[in-house]
C-alpha positions, 0 to 999 in steps of 0.5 A: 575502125578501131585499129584506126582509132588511134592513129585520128586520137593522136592526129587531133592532139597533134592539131589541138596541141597546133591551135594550143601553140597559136592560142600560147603565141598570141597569148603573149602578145598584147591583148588589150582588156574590153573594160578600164576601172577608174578611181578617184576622190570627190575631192578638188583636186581630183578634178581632172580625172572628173573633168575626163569623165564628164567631158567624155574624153576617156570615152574617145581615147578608150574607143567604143570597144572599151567599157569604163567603170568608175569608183570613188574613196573617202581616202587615200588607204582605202585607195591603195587598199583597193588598188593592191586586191585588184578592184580597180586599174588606175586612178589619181590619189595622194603621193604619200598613200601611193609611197606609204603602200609601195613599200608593202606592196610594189604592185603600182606605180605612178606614171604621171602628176594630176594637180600641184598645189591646193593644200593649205594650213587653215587655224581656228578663230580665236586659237592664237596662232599666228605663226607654225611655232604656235602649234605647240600643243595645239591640236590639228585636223588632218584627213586622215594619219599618214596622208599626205597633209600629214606629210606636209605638217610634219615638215613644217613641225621639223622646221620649227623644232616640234614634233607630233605627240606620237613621236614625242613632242606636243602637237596631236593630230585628228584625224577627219574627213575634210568635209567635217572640218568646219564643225570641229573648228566652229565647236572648238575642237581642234586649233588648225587644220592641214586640209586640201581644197576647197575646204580651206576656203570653206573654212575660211568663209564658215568657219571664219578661219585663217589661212596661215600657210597657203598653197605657196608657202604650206611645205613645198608649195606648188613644187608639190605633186599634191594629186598624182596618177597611179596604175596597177603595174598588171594594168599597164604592163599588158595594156600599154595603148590604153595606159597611154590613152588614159594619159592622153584624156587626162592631158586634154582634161588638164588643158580644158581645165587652164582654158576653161576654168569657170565651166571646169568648177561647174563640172566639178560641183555638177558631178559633186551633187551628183555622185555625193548630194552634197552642194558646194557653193560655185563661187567658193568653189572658183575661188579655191581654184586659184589655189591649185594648179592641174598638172601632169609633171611629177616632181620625184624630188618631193615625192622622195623627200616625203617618203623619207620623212614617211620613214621618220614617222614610222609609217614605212620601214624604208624611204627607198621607192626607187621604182615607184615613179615610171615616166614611160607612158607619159613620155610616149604621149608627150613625144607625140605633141 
């Protein structure tokens, strides 16, 4: 039996190396993951990827093989933050946040539009302002620094000649949660507010504010890619099927959305109170949906001519995000309409 011992050593290495050579083969071919990780804000205009979830759509596009675990985030960098460590797949986030952390990490890349629009410039009773020049030395609530509200204010500031005190110039941004904006305006504590919706509306209707640019004419207006699709290129590069499923939910949640807009707004302050305990009034919900427009096209000029003034502002060191956009799954979905 020794002198055999030997010879079946070197026979079950062979057949082990055999299997380890099928198992190293098949390990390069696509091997589609059994759980999708899907972020997003409890935010209006993320209601496309909350009418996905609520509608089940995700769930039929996945199959029942696929597990799906969702998360949310107050902001866009805790999102990005997220996304760059690994915890989660793919989910819908600011185009700035996505172009601010491409240049420190190019780990993802945005792969469709969500909602255009739904972005507002809202002041304060009795602040004066009446026009964007009036914002000189004024103070303005935006959701956090570096967002993408921050972007569109900044533009607006350039095109009138003025500038953020950190840049040298006289308008100071605060930096709040656009659900607490009300209480800034009604103790007095800021003038404006660059915010998306439907808290405009909300400030309009509790705060008695005013609405100096709406979402046509704040920066790009509707040309705006304002919520965008953002994957983890490790997620996409080796589930390409269920990167184009995700798509295909997220184009019927769009389509339910322009159909059915009532019932849409339902879903989303439903799912509100749900996941937050917070209640949003239905019929100021509805009425900021007028001013926000689901859509899944990503207008790269904008999102271009953001990261640029991004750079301008310190935040990133380059405007270059060549790379950052890729249109190859969300072109293989609508190939197939």
């Amino acid at each position: 039996m020794k002198k055999f011992l030997p010879v079946l050593t070197v026979l079950l290495l062979l057949v082990i190396a055999g299997c380890s050579g099928e198992s190293s083969d098949s390990g390069n071919a696509e091997e589609t993951a059994d759980e999708v990780r899907i972020a997003y804000f409890p935010n209006f205009t993320h209601i496309a990827t909350i009418v996905a979830l609520e509608n089940g759509y995700f769930e039929e596009a996945f199959g029942e093989d696929v597990t799906i675990d969702t998360m949310t985030f107050p902001n866009g960098s805790a999102f990005m933050e997220a996304l760059s460590t690994d915890e989660f797949d793919i989910g819908t986030v600011g185009p700035t946040p996505a172009t601010t952390t491409y240049q420190r990490n190019s780990g993802h890349e945005i792969i469709a539009g969500a909602v255009n629009g739904g972005a507002v410039l809202a002041t304060a009773e009795d602040s004066g302002i009446e026009s964007v020049e009036d914002l000189d030395g004024k103070r303005v609530a935006v959701p956090t620094i570096g967002s993408t509200q921050d972007i569109m204010l900044r533009k607006e500031l350039q095109e009138v000649g003025l500038n953020i005190e950190d840049a040298g110039g006289t308008v100071s941004l605060v930096p709040q949660a656009p659900a607490d904006t009300s209480t800034l305006f009604l103790q007095g504590d800021v003038d404006a507010a660059a915010t998306q919706e439907p808290w405009g509306v909300f400030l309009e209707n509790q705060a008695n504010a005013s609405i100096l640019l709406d979402e046509e004419e704040f920066a790009w207006g509707t040309d705006l890619t304002t919520t965008v699709v953002t994957a983890n290129n490790t997620f996409t590069e080796n589930n390409p099927e269920l990167t184009q499923d995700y798509l295909r939910a997220h184009l019927e949640a769009i389509d339910f959305i322009e159909n059915n807009n009532e019932e849409a707004v339902q879903i989303f302050v439903d799912h509100i109170e749900e996941i937050t305990g917070n209640t949003l009034d239905f019929d100021e919900t509805l009425e900021a949906s007028n001013r926000l427009n689901p859509a899944y096209e990503i207008n790269e000029d904008v999102i271009q001519e953001m990261a640029t003034i991004s750079m301008e502002a310190g935040y990133i060191p380059s405007d270059d995000v060549e790379g950052l956009v890729n249109r190859e799954y969300l072109d293989a979905v609508l190939e197939e309409e």
